[in-house]
C-alpha positions as CSV (number, residue, x, y, z in Angstrom):
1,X,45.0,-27.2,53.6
2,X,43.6,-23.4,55.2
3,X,45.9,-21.9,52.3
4,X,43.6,-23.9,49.4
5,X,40.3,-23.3,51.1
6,X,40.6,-19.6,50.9
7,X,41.7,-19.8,47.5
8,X,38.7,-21.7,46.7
9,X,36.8,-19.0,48.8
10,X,38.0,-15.8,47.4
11,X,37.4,-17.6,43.9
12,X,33.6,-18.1,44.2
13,X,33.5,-14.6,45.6
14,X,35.3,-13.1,42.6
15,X,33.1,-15.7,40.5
16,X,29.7,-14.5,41.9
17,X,30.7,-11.1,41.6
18,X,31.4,-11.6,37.7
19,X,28.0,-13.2,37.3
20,X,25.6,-10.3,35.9
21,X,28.1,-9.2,33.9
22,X,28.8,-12.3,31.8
23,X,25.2,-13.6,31.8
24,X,23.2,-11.5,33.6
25,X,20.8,-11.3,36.1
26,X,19.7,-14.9,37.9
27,X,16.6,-16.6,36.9
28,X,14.3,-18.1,39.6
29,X,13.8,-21.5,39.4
30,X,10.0,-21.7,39.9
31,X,6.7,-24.0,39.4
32,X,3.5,-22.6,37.8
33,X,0.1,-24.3,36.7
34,X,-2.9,-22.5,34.5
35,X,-5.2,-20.0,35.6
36,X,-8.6,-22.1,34.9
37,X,-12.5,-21.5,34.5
38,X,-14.8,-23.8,36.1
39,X,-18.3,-23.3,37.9
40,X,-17.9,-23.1,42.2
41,X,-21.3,-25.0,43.2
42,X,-22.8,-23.8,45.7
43,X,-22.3,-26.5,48.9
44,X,-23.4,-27.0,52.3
45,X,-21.0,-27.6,54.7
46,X,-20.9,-29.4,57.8
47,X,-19.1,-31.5,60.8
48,X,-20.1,-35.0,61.4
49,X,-19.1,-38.6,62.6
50,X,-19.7,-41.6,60.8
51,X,-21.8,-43.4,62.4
52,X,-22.6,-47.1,61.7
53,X,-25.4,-48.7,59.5
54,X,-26.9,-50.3,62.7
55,X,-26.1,-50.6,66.4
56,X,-27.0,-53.2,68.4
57,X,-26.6,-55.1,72.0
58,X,-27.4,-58.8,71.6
59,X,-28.8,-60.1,74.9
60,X,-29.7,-63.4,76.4
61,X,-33.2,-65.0,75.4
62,X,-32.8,-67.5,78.2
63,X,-30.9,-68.1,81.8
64,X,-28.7,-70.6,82.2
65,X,-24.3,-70.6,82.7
66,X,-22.5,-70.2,79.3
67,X,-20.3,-73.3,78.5
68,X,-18.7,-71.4,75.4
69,X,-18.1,-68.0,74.7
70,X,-15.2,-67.5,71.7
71,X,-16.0,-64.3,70.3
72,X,-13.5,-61.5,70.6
73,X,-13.7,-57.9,70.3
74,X,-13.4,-56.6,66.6
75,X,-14.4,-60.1,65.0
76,X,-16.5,-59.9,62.2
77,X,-19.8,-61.8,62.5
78,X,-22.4,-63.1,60.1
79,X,-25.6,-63.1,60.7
80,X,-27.6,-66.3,61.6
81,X,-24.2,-68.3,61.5
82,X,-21.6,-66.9,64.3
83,X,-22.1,-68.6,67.3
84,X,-21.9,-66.1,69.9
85,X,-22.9,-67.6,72.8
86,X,-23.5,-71.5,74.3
87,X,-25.8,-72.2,77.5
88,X,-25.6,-75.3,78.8
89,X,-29.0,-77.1,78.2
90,X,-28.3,-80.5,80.2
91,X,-31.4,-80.2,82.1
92,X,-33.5,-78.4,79.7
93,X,-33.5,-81.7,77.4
94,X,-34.5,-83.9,80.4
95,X,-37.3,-81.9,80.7
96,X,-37.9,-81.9,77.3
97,X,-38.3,-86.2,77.6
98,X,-40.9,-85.6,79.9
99,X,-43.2,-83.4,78.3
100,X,-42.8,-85.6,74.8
101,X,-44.4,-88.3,77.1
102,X,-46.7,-86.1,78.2
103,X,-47.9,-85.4,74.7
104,X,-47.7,-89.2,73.8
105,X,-50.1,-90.3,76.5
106,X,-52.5,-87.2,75.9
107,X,-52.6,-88.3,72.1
108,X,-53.3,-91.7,72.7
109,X,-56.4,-90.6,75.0
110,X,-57.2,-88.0,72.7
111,X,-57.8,-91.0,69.7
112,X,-59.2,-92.9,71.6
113,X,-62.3,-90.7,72.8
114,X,-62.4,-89.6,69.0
115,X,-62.8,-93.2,67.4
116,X,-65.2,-93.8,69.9
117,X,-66.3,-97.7,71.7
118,X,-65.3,-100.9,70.2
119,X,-67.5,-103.8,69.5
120,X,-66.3,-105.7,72.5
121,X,-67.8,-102.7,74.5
122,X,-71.1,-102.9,72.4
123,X,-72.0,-106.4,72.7
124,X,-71.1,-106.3,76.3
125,X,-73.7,-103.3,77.0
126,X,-76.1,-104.9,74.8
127,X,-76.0,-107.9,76.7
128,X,-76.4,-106.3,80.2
129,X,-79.5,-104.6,78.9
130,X,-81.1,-108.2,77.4
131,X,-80.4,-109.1,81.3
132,X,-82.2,-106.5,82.8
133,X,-85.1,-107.2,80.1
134,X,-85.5,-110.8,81.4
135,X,-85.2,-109.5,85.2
136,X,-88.0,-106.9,84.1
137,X,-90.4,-109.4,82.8
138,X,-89.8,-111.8,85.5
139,X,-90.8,-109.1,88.3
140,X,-93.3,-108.0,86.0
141,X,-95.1,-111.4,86.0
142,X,-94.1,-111.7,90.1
143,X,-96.3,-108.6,90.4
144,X,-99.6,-109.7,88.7
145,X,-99.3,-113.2,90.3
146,X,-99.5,-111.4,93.8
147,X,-102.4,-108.8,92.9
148,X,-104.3,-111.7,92.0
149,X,-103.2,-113.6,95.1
150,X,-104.1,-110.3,97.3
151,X,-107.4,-110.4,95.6
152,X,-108.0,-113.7,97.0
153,X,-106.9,-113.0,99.9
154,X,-104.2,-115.2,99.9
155,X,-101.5,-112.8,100.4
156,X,-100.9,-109.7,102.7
157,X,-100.5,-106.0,101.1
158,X,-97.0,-106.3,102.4
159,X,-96.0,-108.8,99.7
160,X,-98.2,-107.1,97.4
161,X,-96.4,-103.7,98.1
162,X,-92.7,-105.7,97.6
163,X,-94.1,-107.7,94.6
164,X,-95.0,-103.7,93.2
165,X,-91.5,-102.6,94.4
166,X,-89.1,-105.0,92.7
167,X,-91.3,-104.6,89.3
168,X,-90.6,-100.5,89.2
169,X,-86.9,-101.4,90.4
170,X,-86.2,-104.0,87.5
171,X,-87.8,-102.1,85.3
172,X,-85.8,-98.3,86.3
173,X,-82.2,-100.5,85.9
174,X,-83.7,-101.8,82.3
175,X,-84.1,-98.7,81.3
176,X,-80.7,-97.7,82.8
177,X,-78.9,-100.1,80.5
178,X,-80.8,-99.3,77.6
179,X,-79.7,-95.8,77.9
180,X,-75.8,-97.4,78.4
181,X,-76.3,-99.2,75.3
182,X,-77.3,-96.7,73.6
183,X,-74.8,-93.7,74.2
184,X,-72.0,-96.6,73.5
185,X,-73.1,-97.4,70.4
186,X,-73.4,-93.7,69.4
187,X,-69.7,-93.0,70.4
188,X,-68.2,-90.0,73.1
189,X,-70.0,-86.4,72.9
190,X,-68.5,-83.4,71.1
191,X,-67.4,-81.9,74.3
192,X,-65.5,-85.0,75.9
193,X,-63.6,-85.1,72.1
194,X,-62.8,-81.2,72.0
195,X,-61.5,-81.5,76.1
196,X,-59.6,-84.6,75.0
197,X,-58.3,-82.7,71.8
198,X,-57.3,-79.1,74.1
199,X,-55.6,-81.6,77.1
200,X,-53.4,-83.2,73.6
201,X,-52.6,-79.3,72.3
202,X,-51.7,-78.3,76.0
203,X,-49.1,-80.8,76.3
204,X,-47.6,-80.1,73.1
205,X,-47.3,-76.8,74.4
206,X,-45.1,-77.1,77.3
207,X,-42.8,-79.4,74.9
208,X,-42.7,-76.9,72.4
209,X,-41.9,-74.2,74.8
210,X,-38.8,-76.3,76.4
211,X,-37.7,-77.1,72.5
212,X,-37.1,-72.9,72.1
213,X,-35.1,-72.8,75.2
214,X,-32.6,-76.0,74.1
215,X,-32.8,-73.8,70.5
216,X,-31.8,-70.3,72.5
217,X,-29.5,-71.8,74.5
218,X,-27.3,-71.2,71.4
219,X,-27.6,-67.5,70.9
220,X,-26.6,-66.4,66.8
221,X,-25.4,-62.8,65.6
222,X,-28.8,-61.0,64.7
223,X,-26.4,-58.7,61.7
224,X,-23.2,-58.9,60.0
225,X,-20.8,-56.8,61.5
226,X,-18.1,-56.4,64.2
227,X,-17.9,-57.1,67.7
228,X,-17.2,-54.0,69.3
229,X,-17.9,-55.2,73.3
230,X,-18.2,-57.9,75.0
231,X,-20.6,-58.5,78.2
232,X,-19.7,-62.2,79.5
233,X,-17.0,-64.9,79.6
234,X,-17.6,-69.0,80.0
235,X,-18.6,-69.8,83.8
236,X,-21.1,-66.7,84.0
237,X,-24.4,-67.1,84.6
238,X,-26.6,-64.8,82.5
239,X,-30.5,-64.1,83.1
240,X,-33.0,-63.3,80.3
241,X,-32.4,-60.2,78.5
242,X,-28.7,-60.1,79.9
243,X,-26.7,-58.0,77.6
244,X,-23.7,-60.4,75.9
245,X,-22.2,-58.2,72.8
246,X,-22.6,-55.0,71.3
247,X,-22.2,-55.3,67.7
248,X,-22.3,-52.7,64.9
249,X,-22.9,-53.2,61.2
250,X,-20.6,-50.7,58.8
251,X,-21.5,-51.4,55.4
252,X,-23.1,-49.1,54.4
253,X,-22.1,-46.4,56.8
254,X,-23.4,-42.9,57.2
255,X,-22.0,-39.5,57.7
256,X,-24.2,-37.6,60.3
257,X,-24.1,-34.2,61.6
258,X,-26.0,-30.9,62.1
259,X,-27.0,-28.1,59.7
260,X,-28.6,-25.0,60.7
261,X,-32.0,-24.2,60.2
262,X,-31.0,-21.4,57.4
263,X,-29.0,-24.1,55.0
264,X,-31.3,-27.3,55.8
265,X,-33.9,-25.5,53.0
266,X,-31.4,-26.2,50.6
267,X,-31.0,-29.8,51.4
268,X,-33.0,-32.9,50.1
269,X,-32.7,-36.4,50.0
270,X,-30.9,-37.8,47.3
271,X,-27.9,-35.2,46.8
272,X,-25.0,-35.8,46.1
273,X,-22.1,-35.5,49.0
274,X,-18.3,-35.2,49.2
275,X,-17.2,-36.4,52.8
276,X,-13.6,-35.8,54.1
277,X,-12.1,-37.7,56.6
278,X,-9.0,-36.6,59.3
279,X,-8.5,-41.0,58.9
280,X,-7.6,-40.4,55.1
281,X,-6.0,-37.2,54.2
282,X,-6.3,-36.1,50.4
283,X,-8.9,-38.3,49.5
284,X,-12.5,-37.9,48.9
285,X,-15.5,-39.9,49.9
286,X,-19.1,-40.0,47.2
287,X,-22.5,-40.3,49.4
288,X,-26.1,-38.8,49.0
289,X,-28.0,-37.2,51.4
290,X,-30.4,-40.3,53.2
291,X,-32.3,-38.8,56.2
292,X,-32.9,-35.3,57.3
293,X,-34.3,-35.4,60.8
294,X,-37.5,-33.0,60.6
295,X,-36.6,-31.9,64.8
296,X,-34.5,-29.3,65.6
297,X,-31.9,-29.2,68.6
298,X,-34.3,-26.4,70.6
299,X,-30.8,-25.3,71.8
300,X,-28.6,-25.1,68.2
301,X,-31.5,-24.8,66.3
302,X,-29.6,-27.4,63.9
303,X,-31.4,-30.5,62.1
304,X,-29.4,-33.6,62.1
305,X,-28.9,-34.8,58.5
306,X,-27.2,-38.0,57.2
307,X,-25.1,-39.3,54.6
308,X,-24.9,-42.4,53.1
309,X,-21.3,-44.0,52.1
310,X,-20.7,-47.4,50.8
311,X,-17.8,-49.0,52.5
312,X,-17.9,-52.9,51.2
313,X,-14.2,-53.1,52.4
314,X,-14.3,-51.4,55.8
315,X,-12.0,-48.6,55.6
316,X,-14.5,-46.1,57.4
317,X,-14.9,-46.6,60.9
318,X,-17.7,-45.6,63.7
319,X,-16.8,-42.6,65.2
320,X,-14.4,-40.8,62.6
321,X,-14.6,-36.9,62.2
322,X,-16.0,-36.3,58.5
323,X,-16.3,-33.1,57.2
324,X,-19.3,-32.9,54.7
325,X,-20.3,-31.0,51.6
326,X,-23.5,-31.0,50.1
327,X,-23.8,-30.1,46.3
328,X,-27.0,-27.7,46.9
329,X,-26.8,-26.1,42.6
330,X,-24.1,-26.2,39.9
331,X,-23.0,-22.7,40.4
332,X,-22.5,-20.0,37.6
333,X,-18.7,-20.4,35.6
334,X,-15.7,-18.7,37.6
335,X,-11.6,-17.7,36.9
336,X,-9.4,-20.1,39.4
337,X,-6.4,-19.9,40.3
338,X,-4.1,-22.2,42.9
339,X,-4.3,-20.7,46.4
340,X,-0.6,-21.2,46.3
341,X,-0.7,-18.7,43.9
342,X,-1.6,-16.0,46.0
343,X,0.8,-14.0,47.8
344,X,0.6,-11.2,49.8
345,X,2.9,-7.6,49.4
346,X,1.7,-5.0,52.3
347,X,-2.2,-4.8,51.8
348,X,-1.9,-5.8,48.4
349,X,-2.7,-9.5,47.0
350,X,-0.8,-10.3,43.8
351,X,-0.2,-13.1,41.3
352,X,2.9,-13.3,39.2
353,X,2.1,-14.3,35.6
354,X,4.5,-16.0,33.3
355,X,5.3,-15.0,30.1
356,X,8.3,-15.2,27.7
357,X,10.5,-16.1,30.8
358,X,9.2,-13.4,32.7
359,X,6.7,-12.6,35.5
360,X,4.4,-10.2,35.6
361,X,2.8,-9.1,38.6
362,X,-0.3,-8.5,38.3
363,X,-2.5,-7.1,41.2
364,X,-6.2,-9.1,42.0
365,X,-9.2,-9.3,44.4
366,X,-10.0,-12.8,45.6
367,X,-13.5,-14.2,46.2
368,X,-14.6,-17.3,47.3
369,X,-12.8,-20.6,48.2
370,X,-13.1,-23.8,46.8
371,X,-11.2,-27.0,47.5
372,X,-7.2,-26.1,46.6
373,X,-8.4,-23.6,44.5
374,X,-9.5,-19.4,44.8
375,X,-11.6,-17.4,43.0
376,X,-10.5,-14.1,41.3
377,X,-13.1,-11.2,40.6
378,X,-11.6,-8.6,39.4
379,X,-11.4,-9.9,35.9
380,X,-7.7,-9.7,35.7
381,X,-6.4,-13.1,34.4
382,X,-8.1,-15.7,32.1
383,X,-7.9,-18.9,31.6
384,X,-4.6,-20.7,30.4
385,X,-2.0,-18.1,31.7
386,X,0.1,-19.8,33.5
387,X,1.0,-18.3,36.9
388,X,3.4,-19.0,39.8
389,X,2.6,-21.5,42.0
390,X,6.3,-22.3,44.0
391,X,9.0,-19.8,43.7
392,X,6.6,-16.5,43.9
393,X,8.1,-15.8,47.3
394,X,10.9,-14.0,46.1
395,X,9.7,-12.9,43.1
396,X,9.4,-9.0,41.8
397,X,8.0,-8.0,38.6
398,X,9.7,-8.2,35.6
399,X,12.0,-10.9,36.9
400,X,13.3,-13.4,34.6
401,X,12.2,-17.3,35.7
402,X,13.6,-20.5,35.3
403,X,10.5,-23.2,34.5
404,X,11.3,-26.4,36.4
405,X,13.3,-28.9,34.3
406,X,14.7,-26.2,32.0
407,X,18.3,-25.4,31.3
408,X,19.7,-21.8,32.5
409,X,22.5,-19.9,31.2
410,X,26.1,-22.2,30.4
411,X,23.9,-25.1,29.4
412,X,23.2,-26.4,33.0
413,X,19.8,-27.4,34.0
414,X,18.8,-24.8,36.2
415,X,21.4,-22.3,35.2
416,X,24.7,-21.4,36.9
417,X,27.9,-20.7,35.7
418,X,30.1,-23.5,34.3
419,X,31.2,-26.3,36.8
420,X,28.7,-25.0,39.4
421,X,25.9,-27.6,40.8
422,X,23.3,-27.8,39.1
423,X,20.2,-25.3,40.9
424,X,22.7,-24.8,43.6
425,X,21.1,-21.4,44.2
426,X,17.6,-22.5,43.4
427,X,15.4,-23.1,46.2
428,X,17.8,-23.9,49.1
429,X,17.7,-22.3,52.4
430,X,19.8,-19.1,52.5
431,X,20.7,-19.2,48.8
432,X,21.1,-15.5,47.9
433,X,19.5,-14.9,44.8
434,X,20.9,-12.8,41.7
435,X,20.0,-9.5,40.8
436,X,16.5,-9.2,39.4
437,X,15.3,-12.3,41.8
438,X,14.2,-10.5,45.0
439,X,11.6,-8.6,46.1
440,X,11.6,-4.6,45.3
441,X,12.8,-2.2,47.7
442,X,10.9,-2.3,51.0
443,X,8.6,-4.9,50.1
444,X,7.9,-8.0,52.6
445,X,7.6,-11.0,51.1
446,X,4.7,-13.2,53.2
447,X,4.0,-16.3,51.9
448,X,1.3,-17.0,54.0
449,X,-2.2,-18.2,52.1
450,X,-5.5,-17.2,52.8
451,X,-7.3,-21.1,52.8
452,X,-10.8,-19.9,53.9
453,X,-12.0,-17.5,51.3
């Protein structure tokens, strides 16, 4: 078994050896993508947190012990239908029997002043002043018998003087009734009706205000939303304006964070907005700028601006680290290439260029940064070459490449002599690569990209 394996050894050696001279130097299996020309806009950039549409803490509108409580942190809610809360109202609709009799019996005396006396009432007064007529004339008639009498001197002044009194009494108490009968048959006063009428609205009142208790003893979510705390269990006892849940609603949700007073010139409402999130890597949220916060931070000298993302399904979440970009103008048309593209040799940044099976390299000057791609300014590519975006490591110019998914020397994909593995030198840790593959003498290799330009 040791004899075969260094047979099999010493033949690869003498294999590899033979390899330039029966089909020469190794291509390098590599990866490349076009050098393109599009326009950079010019963007504002910023850190945020999404933060949620609105925030609120729902709190008790009356006292009383909670008899049910279900709710659970991170339920949704809807508004004006989620029970979040029960008091029990046991005594609050005993109360609320007393004050509807309260409004029954002040109604009743309230119609009664208004409709006035009835003719029961009337023909009784009218009576009692007919009486006092007939005792008026009889005292009247008692009175002239006894002047004439006293004239005679058949009487004292004593009965005279009584004979006088009981005439002005009878005649005082028919006047009395008169008046009686009068003010029934004319009905009650303005005033008594109006008191009558405010004693009736009083009492509805106090019934009314027990009705909102019974209705607020069942407390509903103010927004749609989620539950995000909860502030009491069944058994408490809870006062007015008792804190119960802290809801927040996330649709839409908005992207908020600070931009310094030399960039916030450039931003208005209504933008458009790009918003990355740490939550979802590789994918892009669409907003618009909503609110920019005319105050400063006196210490960052930053304005607080927000932006505002739909989220109907709930993906984004309160609290999540965005980073924001704020389409400010269009920008002026550029030449891109991938930043994998790049690679440095010494102080010199370089781009390999494909052509005929061959790369060139070609020396450039990078400008500005934009999403996975780089700027070049130096006016050494244009658009459509296709350059090296995997494999440019190793590469040197001039060396021949191998285009992924196409078939090397012997007919293998990849190339490699006959009854060797397909790519079994391309792209595998420690492969050693052919002649023509590596870097030039005394060059570094640093694949190490520059993502902030």
């Amino acid at each position: 078994m040791l004899l075969v394996a260094c047979l099999l050894t010493a033949f690869m050696l003498v294999a590899d050896q033979a390899w330039p001279q029966r089909w020469g130097p190794r291509p390098v299996a590599v990866k490349t993508a076009p050098v393109q020309s599009k326009a950079i806009p010019q963007e504002v950039s910023f850190i945020g947190t999404i933060e949620p549409n609105v925030a609120t803490t729902v709190a008790a509108v009356v006292a009383g012990r909670v008899s049910a409580a279900g709710f659970r942190e991170g339920d949704a809610v809807t508004a004006g239908r989620t029970v979040l809360l029960q008091l029990d109202r046991g005594r609050r609709e005993i109360a609320l029997r007393e004050r509807a009799a309260a409004v029954a019996r002040a109604k009743k005396q309230w119609e009664k002043v208004r409709e006035g006396s009835r003719s029961e009432e009337v023909e009784q007064r009218l009576a009692a002043a007919k009486e006092q007529e007939a005792l008026l004339e009889r005292a009247r008639r008692d009175f002239e018998r006894a002047k004439q009498l006293y004239d005679d001197q058949l009487v004292s002044l004593a009965e005279l003087q009584k004979a006088e009194s009981d005439y002005l009494a009878a005649r005082e108490k028919y006047g009395s009734a008169r008046a009686a009968l009068k003010l029934t048959r004319s009905g009650a006063r303005a005033e008594d009706i109006a008191m009558a009428e405010a004693e009736h609205d009083e009492a509805r009142a106090r019934m009314d205000a027990v009705s909102y208790e019974i209705e607020k003893s069942t407390l509903l979510a103010p927004i749609s939303g989620f539950i995000v705390r909860k502030h009491v269990d069944v058994g408490d006892w809870v006062n007015a304006g008792e804190p119960v849940a802290d809801l927040v609603d996330l649709d839409p949700v908005f992207a908020a964070g600070p931009v310094g007073e030399r960039k916030i010139a450039l931003l208005r409402p209504g933008q458009s907005a790009t918003v990355a999130l740490d939550a979802f890597p590789g994918e892009a949220f669409s907003g618009e700028v909503a609110h920019i916060v005319p105050q400063a931070d006196t210490r960052s000298r930053s304005f607080p601006v927000k932006i505002r993302l739909s989220n109907a399904q709930g993906r984004l979440k309160a609290g999540m680290l965005a980073r924001i970009a704020v389409v400010v103008s269009s920008g002026e048309p550029s030449v891109l290439v991938p930043k994998d593209a790049v690679v440095r040799r010494g102080p010199d940044e370089m781009v390999f260029v494909v052509s005929d099976g061959q790369a060139k390299a070609v020396k450039v000057s990078t400008g500005r940064g934009w999403r996975a791609f780089l700027e070049i300014s130096n006016g050494a590519l244009k658009p459509g070459q296709q350059v090296v975006t995997l494999g440019n490591e190793v590469l040197r110019d001039g060396a021949k490449v191998l285009l992924g998914g196409g078939r090397g020397p012997g007919g293998r994909p990849g190339g490699g002599k006959p009854g060797a593995k397909p790519g079994a030198w391309a792209g595998r840790p420690g492969a050693k690569p052919g002649p023509g593959a590596g870097p030039g003498p005394g060059a570094k290799p640093d694949s190490r990209r520059d993502g902030n330009r």
